[in-house]
N, C-alpha and C positions, 0 to 999 in steps of 0.2 A: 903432630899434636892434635891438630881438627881430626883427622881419620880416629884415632883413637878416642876422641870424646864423642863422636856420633857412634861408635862402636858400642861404647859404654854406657852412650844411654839407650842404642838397641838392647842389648845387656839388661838392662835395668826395667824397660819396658816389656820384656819377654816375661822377665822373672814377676813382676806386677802382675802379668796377665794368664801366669800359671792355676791359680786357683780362680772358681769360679763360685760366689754364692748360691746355693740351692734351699727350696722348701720340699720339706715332707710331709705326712705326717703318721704317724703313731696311734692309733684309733682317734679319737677326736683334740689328741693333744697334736697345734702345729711347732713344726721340729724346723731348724736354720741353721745348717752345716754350710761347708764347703769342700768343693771337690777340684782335683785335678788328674788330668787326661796321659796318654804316656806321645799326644801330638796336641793340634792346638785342640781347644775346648769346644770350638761348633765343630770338629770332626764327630765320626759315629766311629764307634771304637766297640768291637765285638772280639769276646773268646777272650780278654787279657785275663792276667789274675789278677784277681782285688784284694785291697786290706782295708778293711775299715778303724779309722783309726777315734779312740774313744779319750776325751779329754781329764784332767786334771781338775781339781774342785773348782778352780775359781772361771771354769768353763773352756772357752774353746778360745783360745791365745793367741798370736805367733808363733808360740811353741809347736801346738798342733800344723798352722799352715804351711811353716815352712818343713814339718815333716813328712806333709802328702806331696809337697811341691818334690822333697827329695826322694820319695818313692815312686813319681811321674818320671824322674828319671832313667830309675833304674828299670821302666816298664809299666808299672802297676798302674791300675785304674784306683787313686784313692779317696778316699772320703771321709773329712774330719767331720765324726759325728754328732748331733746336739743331740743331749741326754737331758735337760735342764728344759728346755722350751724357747722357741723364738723371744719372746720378750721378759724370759728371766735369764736376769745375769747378775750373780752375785756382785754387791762392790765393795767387803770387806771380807777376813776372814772368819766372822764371827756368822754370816753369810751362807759364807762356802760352808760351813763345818755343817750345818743345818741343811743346806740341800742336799751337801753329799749323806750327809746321817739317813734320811729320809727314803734314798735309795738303796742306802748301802742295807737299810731294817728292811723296808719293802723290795725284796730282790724281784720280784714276780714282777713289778711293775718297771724296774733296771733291766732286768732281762727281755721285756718287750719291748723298750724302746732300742734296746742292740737288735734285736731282730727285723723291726723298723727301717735302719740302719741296713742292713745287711739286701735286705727287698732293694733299699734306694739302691745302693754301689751296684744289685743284677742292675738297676733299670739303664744305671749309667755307662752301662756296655762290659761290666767284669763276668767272665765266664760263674756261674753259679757251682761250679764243681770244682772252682780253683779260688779259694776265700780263707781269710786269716783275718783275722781281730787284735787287735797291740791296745793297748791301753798306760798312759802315764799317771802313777797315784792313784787317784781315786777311779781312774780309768784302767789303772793295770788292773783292779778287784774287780773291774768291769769284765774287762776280757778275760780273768778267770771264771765270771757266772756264764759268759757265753759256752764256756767248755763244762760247768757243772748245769747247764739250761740243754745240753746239747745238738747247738745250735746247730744247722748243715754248714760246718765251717771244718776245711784240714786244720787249722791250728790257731792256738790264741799265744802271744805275747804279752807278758807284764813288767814293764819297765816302773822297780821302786812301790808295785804298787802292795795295799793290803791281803793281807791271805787268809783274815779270819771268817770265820761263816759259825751260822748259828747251830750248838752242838745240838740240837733237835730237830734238824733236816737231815733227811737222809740222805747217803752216799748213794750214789747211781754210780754204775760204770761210766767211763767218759771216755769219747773215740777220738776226741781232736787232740794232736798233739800239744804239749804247753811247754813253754818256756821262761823260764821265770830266772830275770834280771833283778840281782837284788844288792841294795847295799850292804856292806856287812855291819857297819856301824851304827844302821837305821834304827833310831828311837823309839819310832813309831811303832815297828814290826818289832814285838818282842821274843826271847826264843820259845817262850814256849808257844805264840802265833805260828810262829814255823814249825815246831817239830807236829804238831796238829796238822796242818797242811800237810806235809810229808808224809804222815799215819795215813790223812783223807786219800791223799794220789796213789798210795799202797792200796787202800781200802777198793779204790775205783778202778785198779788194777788199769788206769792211765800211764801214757807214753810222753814221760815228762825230765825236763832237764830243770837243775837252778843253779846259776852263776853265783857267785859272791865276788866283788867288787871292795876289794883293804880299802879305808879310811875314806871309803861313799858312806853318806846319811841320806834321808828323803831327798828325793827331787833330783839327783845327781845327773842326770840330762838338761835339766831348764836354765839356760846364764839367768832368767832372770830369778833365779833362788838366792844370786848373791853369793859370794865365799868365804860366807861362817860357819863354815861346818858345829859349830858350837851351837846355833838357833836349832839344832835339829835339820835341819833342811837346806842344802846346798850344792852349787854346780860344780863336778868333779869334773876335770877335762879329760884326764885318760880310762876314767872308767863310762864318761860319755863316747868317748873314742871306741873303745874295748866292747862295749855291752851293741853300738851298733853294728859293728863287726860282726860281732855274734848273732845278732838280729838277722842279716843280710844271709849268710851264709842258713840259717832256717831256713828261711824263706823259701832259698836252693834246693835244700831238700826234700821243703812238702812239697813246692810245686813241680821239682825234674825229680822222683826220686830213682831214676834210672841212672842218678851221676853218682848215688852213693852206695 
């Protein structure tokens, strides 16, 4: 029993000291993510692939760290990005609706601070020619402007997140592959959000997939969304299951695509 509780709290202190806090910044705005390594974090770590990964409205969670912690494992150099600013953090959702608005209108100034983002994770040792962008919610609209900003990135992910964009910007071609995880139930995203998306990715003559996920709404990755699927916004467990899967297996093939 002692062998196994000092195990478990090496365990538990390994997993503590997977993410590391970091500052950046974004032209004079300073930026407060966190990153993890695919060994420990004073290692120097060269040539991995990176994902930058881009938060949710109410900022940068558990949600996010425990998802660079589980991309450190699978290899990746990650980095849960601040998009918001070191000393803003929304504390309500009336908050959040307003920062993220603000981004989601001003895209020019969203798309720089993911490019921000993208500079940190090279300096953190990820190969600059092996990079993806994922986004949850207001982070998944994220990591679809890095692929309409076209970012030097192979591919962006949008887990739940928004698809709409302003119909007076124009469509550019886009070379980064997308993948877009979607609820089917989602409130927020309504059809005609999506079939406009879908015209845009025809339009941009992009290399793009979208999942649908039965009886997901908003947020369908985050336990802490709660399970009411009825508020609009709630955590699904098989299509959080399902939609990583799918995730994972991307990844496989922007980064080896000699295996497909």
């Amino acid at each position: 029993m002692k062998t196994f509780f000092i195990s478990l709290l090496t365990l538990t202190v390994t997993f503590l000291q997977a993410q590391t806090a970091v500052t950046y910044k974004c032209d004079t705005a300073q930026l407060a993510g966190y990153f993890a390594l695919p060994n420990k974090p004073s290692a120097v770590v060269k040539g991995k692939p990176g994902v930058v990964v881009l938060h949710a409205w109410m900022g940068i969670t558990e949600h996010e760290k425990q998802t660079i912690n589980k991309l450190a494992k699978l290899g990746y150099v990650a980095l849960a990005a601040d998009v918001y600013g070191a000393k803003v953090k929304p504390t309500n959702y009336q908050e959040a609706g307003q920062l993220s608005g603000y981004y989601k209108k001003n895209y020019l100034v969203y798309q720089a601070r993911i490019k921000a983002a993208i500079e940190q994770l090279i300096k953190l040792g990820a190969d600059p020619d092996k990079i993806v962008v994922i986004g949850f919610c207001f982070g998944g609209t994220g990591a679809i402007e890095a692929a309409r900003a076209r970012l030097p990135i192979r591919g962006v992910v949008s887990f739940h997140g928004g698809l709409g964009r302003d119909t007076l910007r124009p469509i550019e071609p886009m070379f980064a592959n997308l993948l877009i995880l979607h609820g089917a139930d989602d409130p927020f995203v309504p059809a005609s959000e999506v079939a406009a998306f879908q015209k845009e990715m025809r339009t941009a003559n992009a290399n793009w997939q979208m999942t649908y996920y039965s009886k997901a709404v908003h947020a369908f990755t985050d336990p802490a969304a709660g399970n009411d699927p009825s508020r609009g916004a709630a955590y699904n467990k098989e299509a959080a299951v399902l939609s990583w899967k799918a995730f994972t297996i991307f990844l496989e093939r922007i980064m080896l695509p000699s295996e497909f």
